[in-house]
C-alpha positions in Angstrom: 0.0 0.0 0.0 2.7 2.7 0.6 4.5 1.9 -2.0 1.4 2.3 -4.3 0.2 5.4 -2.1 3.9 6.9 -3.8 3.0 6.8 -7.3 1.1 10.0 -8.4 1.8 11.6 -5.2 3.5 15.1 -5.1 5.7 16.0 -1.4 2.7 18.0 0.0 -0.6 17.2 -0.8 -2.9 14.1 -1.6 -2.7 11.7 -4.7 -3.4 12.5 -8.5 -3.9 9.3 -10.1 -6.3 10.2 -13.0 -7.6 8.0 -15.3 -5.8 7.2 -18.4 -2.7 9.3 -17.1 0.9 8.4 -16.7 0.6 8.2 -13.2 -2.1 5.8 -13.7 -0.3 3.8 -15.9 2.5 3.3 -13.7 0.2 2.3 -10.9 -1.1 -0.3 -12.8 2.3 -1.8 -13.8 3.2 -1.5 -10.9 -0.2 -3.6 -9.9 0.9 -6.1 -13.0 4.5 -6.4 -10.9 2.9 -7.6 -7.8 0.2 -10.0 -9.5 3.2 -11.2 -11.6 4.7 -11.8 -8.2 2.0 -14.2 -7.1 1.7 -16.3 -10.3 -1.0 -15.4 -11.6 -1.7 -15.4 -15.3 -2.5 -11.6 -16.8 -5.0 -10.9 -18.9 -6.0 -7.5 -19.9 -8.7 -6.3 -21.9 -9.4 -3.2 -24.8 -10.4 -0.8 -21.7 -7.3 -1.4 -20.0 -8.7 -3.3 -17.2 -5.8 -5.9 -15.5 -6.5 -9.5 -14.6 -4.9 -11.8 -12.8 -5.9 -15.2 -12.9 -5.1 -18.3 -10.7 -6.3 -21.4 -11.4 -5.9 -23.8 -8.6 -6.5 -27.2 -10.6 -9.4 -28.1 -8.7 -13.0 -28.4 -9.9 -14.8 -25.3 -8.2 -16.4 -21.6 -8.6 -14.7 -18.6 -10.7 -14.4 -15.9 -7.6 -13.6 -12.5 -8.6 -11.7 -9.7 -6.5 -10.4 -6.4 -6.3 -11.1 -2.2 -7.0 -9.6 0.3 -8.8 -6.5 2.2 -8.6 -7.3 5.7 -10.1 -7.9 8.9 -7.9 -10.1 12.0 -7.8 -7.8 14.7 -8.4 -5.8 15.2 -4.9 -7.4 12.3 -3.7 -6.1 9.4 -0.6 -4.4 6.5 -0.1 -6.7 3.7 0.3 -10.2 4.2 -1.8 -10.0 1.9 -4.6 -6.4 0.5 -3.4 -7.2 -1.1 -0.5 -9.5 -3.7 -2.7 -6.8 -4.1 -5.3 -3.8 -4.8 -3.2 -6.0 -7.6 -0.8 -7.1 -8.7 -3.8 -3.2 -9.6 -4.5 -2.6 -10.9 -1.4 -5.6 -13.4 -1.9 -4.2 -14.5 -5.2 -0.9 -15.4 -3.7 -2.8 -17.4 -0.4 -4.5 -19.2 -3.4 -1.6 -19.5 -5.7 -0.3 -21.9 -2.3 -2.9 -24.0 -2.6 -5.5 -22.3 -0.7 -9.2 -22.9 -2.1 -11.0 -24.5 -5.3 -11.8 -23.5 -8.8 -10.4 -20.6 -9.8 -9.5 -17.2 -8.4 -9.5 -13.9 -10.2 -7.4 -10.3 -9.1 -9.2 -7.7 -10.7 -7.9 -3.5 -11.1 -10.8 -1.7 -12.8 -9.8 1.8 -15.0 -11.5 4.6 -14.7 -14.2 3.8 -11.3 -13.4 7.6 -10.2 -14.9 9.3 -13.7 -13.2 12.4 -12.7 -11.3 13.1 -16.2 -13.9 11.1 -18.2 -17.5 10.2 -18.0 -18.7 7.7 -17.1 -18.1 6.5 -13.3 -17.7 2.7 -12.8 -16.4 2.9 -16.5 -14.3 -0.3 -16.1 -16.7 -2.8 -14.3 -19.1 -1.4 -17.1 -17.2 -2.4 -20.1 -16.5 -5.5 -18.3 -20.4 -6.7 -17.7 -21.0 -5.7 -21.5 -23.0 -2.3 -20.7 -20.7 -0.4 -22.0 -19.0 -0.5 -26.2 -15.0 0.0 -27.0 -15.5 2.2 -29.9 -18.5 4.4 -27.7 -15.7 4.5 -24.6 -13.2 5.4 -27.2 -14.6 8.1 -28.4 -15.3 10.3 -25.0 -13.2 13.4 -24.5 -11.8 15.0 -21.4 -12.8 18.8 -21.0 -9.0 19.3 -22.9 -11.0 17.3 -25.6 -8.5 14.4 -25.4 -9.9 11.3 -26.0 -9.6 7.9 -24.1 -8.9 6.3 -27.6 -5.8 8.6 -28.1 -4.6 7.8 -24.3 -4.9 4.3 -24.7 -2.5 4.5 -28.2 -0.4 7.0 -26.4 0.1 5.0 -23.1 -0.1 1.3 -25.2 -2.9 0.9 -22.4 -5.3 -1.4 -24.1 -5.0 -5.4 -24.5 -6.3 -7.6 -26.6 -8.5 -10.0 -24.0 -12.0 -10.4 -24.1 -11.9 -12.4 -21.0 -15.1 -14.1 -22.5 -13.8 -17.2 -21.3 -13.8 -16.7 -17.7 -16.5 -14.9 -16.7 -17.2 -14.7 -12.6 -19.7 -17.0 -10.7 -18.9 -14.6 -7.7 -17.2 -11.1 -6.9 -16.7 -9.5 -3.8 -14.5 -5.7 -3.3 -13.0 -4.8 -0.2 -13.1 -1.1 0.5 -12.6 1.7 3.1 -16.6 3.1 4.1 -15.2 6.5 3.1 -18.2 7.7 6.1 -18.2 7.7 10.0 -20.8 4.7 10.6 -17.9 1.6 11.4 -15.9 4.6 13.9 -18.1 5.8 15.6 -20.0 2.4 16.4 -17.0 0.4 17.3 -17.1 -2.0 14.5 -14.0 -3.5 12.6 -15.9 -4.9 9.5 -19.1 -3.4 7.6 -21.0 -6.4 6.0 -22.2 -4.3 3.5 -25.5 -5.5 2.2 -26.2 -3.3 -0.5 -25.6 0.4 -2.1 -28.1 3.1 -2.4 -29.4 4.4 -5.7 -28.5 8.0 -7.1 -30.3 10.3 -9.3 -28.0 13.2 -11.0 -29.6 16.2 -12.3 -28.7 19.4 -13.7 -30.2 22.5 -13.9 -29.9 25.5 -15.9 -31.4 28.5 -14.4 -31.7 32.0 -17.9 -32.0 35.0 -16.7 -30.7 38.6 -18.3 -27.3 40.1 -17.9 -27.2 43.5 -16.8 -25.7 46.4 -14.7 -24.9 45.3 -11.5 -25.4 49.0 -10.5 -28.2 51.0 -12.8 -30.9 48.0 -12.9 -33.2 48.4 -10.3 -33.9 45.2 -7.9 -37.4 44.7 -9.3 -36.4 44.9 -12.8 -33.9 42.1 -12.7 -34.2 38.5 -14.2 -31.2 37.4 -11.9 -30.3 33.5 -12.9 -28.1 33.1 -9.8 -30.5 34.7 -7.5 -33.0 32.2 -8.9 -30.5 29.1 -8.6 -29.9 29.9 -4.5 -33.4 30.4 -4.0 -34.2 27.0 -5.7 -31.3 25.5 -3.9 -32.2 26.4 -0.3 -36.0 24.9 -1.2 -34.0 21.7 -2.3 -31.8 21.8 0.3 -35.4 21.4 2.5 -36.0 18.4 1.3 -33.8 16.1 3.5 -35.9 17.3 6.6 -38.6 16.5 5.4 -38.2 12.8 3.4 -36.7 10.2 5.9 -33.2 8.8 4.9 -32.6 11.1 1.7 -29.3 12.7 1.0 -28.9 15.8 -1.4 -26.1 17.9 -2.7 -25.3 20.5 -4.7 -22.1 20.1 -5.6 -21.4 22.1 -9.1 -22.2 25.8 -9.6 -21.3 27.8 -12.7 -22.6 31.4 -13.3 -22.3 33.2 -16.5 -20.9 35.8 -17.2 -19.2 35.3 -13.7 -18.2 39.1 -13.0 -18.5 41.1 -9.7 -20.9 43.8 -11.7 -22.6 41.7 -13.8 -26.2 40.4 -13.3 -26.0 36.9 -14.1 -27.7 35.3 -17.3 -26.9 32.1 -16.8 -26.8 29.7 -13.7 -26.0 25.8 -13.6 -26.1 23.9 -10.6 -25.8 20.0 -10.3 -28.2 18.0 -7.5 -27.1 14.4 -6.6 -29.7 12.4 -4.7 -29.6 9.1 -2.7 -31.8 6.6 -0.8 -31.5 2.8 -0.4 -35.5 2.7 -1.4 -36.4 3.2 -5.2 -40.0 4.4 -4.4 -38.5 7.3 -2.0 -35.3 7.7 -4.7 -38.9 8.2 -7.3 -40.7 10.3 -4.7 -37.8 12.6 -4.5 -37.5 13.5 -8.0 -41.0 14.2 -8.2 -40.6 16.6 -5.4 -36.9 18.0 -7.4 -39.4 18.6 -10.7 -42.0 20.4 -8.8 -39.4 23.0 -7.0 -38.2 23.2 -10.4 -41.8 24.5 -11.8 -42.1 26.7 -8.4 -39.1 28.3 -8.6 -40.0 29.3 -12.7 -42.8 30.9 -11.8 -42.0 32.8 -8.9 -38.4 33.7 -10.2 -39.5 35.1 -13.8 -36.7 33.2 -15.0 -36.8 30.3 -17.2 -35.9 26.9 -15.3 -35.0 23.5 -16.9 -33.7 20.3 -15.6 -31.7 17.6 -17.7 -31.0 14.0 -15.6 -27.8 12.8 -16.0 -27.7 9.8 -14.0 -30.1 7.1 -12.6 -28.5 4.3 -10.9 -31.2 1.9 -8.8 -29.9 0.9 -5.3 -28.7 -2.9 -5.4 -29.1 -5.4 -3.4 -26.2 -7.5 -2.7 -26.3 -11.4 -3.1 -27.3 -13.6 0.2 -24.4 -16.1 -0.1 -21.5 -13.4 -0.9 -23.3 -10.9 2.0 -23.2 -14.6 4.2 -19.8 -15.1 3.4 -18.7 -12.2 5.0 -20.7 -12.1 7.9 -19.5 -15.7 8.9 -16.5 -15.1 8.6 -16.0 -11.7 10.2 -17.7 -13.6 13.1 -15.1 -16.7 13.0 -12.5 -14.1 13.2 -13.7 -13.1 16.3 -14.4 -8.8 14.4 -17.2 -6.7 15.4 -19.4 -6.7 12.3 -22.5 -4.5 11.6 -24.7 -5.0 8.1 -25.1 -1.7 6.5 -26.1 -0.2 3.1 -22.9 1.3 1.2 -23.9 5.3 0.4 -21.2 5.5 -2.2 -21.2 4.0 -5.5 -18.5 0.6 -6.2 -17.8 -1.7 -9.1 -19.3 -4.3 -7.0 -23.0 -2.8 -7.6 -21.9 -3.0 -11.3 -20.5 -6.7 -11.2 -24.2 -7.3 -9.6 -26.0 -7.5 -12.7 -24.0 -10.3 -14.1 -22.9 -12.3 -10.9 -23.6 -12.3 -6.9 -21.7 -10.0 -5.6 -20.8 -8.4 -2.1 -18.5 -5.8 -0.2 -16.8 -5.7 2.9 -15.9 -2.2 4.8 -13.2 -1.3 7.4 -13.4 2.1 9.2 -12.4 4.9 7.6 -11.2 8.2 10.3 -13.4 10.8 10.9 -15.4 9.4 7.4 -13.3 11.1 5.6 -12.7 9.9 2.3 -11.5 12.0 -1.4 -8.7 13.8 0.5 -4.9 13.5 1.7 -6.2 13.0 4.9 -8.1 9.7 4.5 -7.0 7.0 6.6 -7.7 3.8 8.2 -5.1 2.1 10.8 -3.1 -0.5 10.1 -5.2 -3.2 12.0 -8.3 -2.4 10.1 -6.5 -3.0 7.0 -5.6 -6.3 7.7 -8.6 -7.5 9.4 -10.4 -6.5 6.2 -7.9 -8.4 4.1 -8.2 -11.5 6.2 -12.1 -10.8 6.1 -12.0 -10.9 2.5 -9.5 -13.8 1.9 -12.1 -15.9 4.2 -14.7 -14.8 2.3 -13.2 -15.8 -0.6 -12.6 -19.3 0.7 -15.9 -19.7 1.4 -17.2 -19.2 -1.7 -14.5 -21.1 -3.6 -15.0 -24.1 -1.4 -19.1 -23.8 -1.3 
């Protein structure tokens, strides 16, 4: 892990592992090193994403593990990581003779979707929801694409991995929240992930003097977008279990003495029910109308994302549980907030997660952390796991 945590990492500050980057390159050969290291076979596919195979010559499941090891821009040391570098260590138990059937280390590209849209990019090319030449073709804001990184970076494979396609996967991660610390539990037997709903909205007003156009005359967008905002920002209090954010605002023209024309916001909503997730975006589309009419401005709202909350396989969420309590671990079941390959590997296979603490919750930032004990009880959790499910 430190030596990992050392590749895209300037002296002060966090780590800068973007997808399809050099530093991103070099943690994934540096990932292909360490697999190599184990025995394991390597595969890797058009995408990029790296495979490590290891058959153990006995008749049993195909159980697949692991993460990603790209960043958000100044980002920690153990999201994404942590899953990838257990995931090694399992292969080389299993490479010793550990377990039956045949075990698979897995380092997804591009889960952050920071540079390039999608999220979960990798683990969706991987369960066929996503097309080489349609991923090819997406630009960064720079208007690079991912086709011209991959030929630049010789990224891409040639394995279609069609061949060996999971019975079972299960991701380690950090809970990048506060639940595990400040309940006193080692292990998270995560039981499922809460949907999301993206939205943006784009709030056209008329630019004028900041100075000379009287308050009632105004058709001010950024005066509309706060308003709208503190009536969305309502609606946690008053819908059990939701979370919202606004976590993009962009104001045009963006000067001190300028009336704005033009405001765009992004709203990201969560909740482990679909019927509330539905509920909520009703009640998003009718502040929307509201906010029109009693703004004078014109108001639209374009989704972006809709991602229905999972819930995790019985036998992989079993797995865990048993053997967190074998190891003698506080375990508690909980739903994972944040979004994971393994939600994406759920449509094709059972699939599960496992979480360790993460340190004040904190997660996206130099300062994310979990202790050294954590980080191997959750490995051993997960190599048990594993066992379990390779042996039946």
């Amino acid at each position: 892990m430190k030596d990992l945590a050392g590749i895209g990492s300037p002296k002060d500050g966090g780590i800068w592992r973007l997808a399809f980057t050099d530093a991103d390159l070099e943690a994934r050969t540096f990932v292909e090193g360490c697999l190599r290291e184990t025995g394991a076979e390597i595969r890797i596919d058009p995408l990029g994403n790296l495979f490590g195979i290891v058959e153990t010559g006995r008749p049993g499941p195909v159980v697949m593990s692991g993460s990603h090891t790209d960043t958000v821009a100044d980002g920690g040391r153990f999201d994404g990581s942590l899953g990838v570098m257990a995931a090694i260590e399992a292969a080389d138990a299993i490479s010793s003779g550990k377990g039956c059937g045949t075990f698979i280390a897995v380092d997804f590209v591009n889960e952050e979707g920071v540079r390039f849209m999608p999220d979960m990019m990798g683990s969706l090319f991987f369960t066929g929801r996503l097309e080489i030449g349609e991923v090819r073709s997406i630009r960064d804001a720079a208007g690079t694409s991912i086709g011209e990184e991959l030929n630049r970076l010789g990224y891409a494979g040639t394995d279609s991995m069609s061949d060996l396609r999971p019975d079972f996967f299960i991701e380690l991660h950090i809970e990048q929240g506060p639940i595990l610390e400040t309940t006193d539990h080692t292990i998270g037997v995560v039981t499922g992930v809460q949907g999301l709903k993206w939205f943006e909205i784009t709030c056209s007003g008329t630019s004028n003097h900041a100075g000379t156009t009287p308050m009632q005359n105004r058709r001010d967008a950024v005066r509309a977008a706060s308003r709208l905002m503190d009536h969305l920002h309502q609606l946690p209090d008053e819908m059990d279990g939701v979370r919202l954010t606004v976590g993009s605002v962009h104001a045009r023209p963006n000067l001190i003495n300028v009336i704005a024309e033009r405001c765009v916001f992004t709203v990201d909503v969560r909740h482990p029910n679909p019927e509330v997730l539905s509920d909520a975006e009703r009640h998003i589309r009718a502040r929307v109308r509201a906010a029109e009419a009693e703004s004078g401005c014109d108001i639209s709202i374009r989704a972006l994302a809709d991602a229905e909350p999972v819930e995790f396989d019985r036998r992989v969420v079993e797995a865990v549980a048993r053997t967190a309590d074998e190891s003698g671990f506080p375990a508690r079941r909980m739903i994972s907030g944040a979004g994971h390959d393994a939600q994406i590997l759920n449509s094709v296979c059972p699939s599960g997660m496992i979480f360790i603490p993460s340190r004040g919750g904190i997660s996206h930032s130099p300062d994310e952390f979990s202790t050294d004990d954590d980080l191997v009880a959750g490995a051993n959790v997960l190599l048990g796991s594993i066992l379990a499910l390779m042996d039946g």
